[in-house]
C-alpha positions as CSV (number, residue, x, y, z in Angstrom):
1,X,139.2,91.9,105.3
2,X,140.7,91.7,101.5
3,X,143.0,93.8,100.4
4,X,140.4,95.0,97.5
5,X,137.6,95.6,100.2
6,X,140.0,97.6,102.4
7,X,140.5,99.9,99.7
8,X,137.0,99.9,99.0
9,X,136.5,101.5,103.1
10,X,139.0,103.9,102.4
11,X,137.8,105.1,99.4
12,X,134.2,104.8,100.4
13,X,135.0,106.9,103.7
14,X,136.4,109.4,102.2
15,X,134.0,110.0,99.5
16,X,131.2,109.9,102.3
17,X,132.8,112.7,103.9
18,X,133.1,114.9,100.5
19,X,129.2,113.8,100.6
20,X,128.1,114.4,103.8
21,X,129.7,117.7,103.9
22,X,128.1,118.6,100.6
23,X,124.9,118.1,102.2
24,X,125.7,120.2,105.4
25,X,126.7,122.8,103.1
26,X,130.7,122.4,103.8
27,X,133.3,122.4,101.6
28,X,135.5,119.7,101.9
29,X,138.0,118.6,99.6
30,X,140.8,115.8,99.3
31,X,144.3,116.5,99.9
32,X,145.3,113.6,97.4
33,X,148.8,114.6,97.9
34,X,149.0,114.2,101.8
35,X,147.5,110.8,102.2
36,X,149.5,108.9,104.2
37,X,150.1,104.9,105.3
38,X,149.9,105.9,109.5
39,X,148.1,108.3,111.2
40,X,149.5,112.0,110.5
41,X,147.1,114.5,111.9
42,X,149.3,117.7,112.6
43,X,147.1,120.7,114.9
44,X,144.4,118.7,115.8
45,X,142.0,119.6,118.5
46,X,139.3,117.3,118.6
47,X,138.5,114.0,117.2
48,X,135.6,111.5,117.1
49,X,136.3,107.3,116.9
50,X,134.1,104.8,116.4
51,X,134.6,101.1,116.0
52,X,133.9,98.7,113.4
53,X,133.3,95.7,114.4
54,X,131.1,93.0,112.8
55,X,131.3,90.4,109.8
56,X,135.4,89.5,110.2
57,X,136.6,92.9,110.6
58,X,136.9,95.6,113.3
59,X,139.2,98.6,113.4
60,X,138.3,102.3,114.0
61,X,137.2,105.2,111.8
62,X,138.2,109.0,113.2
63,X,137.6,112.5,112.1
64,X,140.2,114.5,113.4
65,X,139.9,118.6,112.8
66,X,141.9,121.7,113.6
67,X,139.9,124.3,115.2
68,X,139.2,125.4,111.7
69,X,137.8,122.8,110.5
70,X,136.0,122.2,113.7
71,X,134.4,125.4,113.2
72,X,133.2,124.8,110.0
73,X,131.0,121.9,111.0
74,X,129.7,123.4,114.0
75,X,128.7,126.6,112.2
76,X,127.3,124.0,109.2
77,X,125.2,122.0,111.5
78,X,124.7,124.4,114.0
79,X,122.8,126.7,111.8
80,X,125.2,129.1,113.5
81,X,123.5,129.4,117.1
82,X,126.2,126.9,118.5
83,X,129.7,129.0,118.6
84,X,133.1,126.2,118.1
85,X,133.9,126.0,121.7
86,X,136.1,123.0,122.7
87,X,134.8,123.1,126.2
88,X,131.1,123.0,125.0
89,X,129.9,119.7,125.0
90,X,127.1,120.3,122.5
91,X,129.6,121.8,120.2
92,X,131.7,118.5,120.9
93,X,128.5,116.9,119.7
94,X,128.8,117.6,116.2
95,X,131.5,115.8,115.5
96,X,130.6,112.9,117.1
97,X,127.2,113.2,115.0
98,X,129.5,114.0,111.7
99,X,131.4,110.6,112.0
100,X,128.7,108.9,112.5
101,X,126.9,110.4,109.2
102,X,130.3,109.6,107.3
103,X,130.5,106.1,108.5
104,X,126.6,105.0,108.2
105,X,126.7,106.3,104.7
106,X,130.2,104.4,104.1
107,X,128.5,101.3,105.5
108,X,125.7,101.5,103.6
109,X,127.5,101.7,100.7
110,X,129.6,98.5,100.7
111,X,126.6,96.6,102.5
112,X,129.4,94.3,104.0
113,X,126.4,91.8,105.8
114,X,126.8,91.8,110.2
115,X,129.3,95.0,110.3
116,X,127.9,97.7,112.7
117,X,129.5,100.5,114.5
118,X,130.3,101.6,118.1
119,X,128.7,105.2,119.4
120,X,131.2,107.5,119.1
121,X,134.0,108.5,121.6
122,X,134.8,112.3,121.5
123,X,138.8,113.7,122.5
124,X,139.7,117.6,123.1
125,X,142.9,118.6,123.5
126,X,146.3,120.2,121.6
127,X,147.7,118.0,119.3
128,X,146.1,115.1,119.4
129,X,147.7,112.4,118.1
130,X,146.2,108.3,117.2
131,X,148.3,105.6,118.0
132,X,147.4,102.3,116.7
133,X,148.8,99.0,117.3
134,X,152.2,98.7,115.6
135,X,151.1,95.7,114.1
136,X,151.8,93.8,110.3
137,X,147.7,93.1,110.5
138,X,146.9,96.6,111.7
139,X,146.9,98.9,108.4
140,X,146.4,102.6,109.4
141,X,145.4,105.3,106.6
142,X,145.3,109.5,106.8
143,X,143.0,111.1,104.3
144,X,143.5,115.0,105.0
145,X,140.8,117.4,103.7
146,X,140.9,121.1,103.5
147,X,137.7,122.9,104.4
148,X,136.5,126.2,102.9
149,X,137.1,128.9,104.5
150,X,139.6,127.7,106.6
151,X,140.7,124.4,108.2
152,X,141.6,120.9,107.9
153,X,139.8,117.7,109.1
154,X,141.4,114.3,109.3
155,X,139.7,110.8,108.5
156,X,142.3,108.0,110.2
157,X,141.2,104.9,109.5
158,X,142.9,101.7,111.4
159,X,141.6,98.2,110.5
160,X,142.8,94.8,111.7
161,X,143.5,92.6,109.0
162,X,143.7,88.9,109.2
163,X,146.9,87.4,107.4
């Protein structure tokens, strides 16, 4: 994967998840100044991976969230019957089902021909924390977003990229 059309999945990514928010009826907005080259994804609780694989490129795509932020989605898409209960797996669901909304639309976008995704993993836990390869071909990116009325969700994105 270019260095252009890497830049063009970041930016796609993240504007799919201002997008698909939108539509849910979140507000999610980017934390331009805490983007960071890595993974950096302080109080998370629960997080969502798929793969990209497909068409010379493969990496992964996460959303990360606080409970806050958590909360948020699962009130959003729950229509508020679900409560934000990390020990619920239909709670848990949601995000699993938000990063696959963020990434289809961020694939659709760029139409890169034979790129698909994997089905979501789902993580719980305090603190979670990604840890990619350590790798010059492996570039990792943190796109923090703040989420009215409270919270913060995380889109880590780790792609392998052939010298």
């Amino acid at each position: 994967m270019s260095q252009q059309i890497l830049s063009k999945f970041v930016n796609a990514n993240g504007a799919a998840l201002v997008s698909v928010s939108s539509t849910l009826g979140v507000k999610a907005e980017l934390q331009k100044s805490h983007i960071a080259q890595g993974v950096n994804t302080p109080g998370s609780r629960v997080a969502a991976v798929v793969g990209i694989v497909g068409g010379g490129v493969h990496g992964t795509s996460s959303i990360m969230a606080d409970e806050g932020g958590f909360a948020a989605y699962v009130n959003a898409m729950g229509g508020g019957m679900i409560s934000a209960d990390l020990e619920d797996p239909v709670a848990l669901s949601v995000i699993a089902e938000l990063t696959n909304m963020v990434n289809g639309q961020t694939l659709m976008a760029l139409d890169i021909d034979g790129v698909d995704l994997t089905p979501p993993q789902v993580i719980t836990g305090e603190n979670i924390k990604a840890v990619p390869p350590q790798k010059p071909a492996i570039k990792s990116f943190t796109l923090p977003f703040s989420v009215v009325p409270s919270g913060t969700v995380f889109l880590v994105i780790s792609i392998y990229q052939e010298e």
